[in-house]
C-alpha positions in Angstrom: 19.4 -1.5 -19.1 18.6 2.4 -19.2 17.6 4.0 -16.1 13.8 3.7 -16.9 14.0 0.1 -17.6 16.0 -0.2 -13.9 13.3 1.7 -12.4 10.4 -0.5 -13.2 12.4 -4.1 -12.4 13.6 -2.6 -9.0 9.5 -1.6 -8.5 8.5 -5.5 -9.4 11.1 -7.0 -7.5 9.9 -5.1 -4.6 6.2 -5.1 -5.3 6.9 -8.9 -6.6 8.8 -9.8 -3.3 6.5 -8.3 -0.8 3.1 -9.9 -2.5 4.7 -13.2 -3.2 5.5 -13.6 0.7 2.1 -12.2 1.5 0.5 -14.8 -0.6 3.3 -17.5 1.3 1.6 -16.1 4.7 -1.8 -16.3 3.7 -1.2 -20.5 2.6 0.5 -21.4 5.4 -2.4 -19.5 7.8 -4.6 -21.3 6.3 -2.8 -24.6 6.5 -3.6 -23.8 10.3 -7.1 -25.1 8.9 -5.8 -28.4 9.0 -5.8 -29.3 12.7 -8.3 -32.0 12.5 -9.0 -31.3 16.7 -10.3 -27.5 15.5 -12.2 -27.8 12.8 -14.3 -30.7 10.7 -14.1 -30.6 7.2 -14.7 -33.5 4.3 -12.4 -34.2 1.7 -14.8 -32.5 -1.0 -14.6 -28.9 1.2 -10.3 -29.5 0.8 -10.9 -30.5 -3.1 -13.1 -27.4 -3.5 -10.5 -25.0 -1.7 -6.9 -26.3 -3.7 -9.2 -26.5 -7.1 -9.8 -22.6 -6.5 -6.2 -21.8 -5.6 -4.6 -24.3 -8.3 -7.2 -21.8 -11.1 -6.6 -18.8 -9.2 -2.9 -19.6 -9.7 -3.3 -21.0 -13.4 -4.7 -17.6 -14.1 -1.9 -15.5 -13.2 1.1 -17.9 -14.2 -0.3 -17.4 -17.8 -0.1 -13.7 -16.9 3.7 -13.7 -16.6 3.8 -16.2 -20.0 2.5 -13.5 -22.7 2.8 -14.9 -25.9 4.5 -13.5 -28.9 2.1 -12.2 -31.5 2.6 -14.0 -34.8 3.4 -11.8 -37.8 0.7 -11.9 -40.6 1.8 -13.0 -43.7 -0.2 -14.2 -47.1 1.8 -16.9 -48.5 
């Protein structure tokens, strides 16, 4: 790997690292929702919240999964 290349995967493993615990926080705060003695919520408002997160999260894996582009070719 050339000094360039080391440079940018040392910056996403730290930028990586840092937002994928933030984004670890953030769940487990609001898994804090959950305490059925605090709040009142229906199963539709807990379908409506992991359906958003579950797309949310379907849109970035297939950030990280670029596909390659297929050579054009007349046969």
């Amino acid at each position: 790997m050339n000094s360039n290349a080391e440079l940018k995967n040392e910056r996403f493993k730290r930028l990586a690292t840092a937002r994928t615990n933030e984004v670890i926080k953030r769940l487990r705060i609001l898994g804090n929702c959950a305490n059925r003695y605090v709040y009142e919520y229906s199963d539709d408002d807990i379908k409506k919240i992991f359906s958003a997160i579950d797309a949310t999260l379907s849109e970035v894996r297939k950030k990280f999964h670029v596909p390659k582009e297929n050579e054009f070719k007349l046969d």
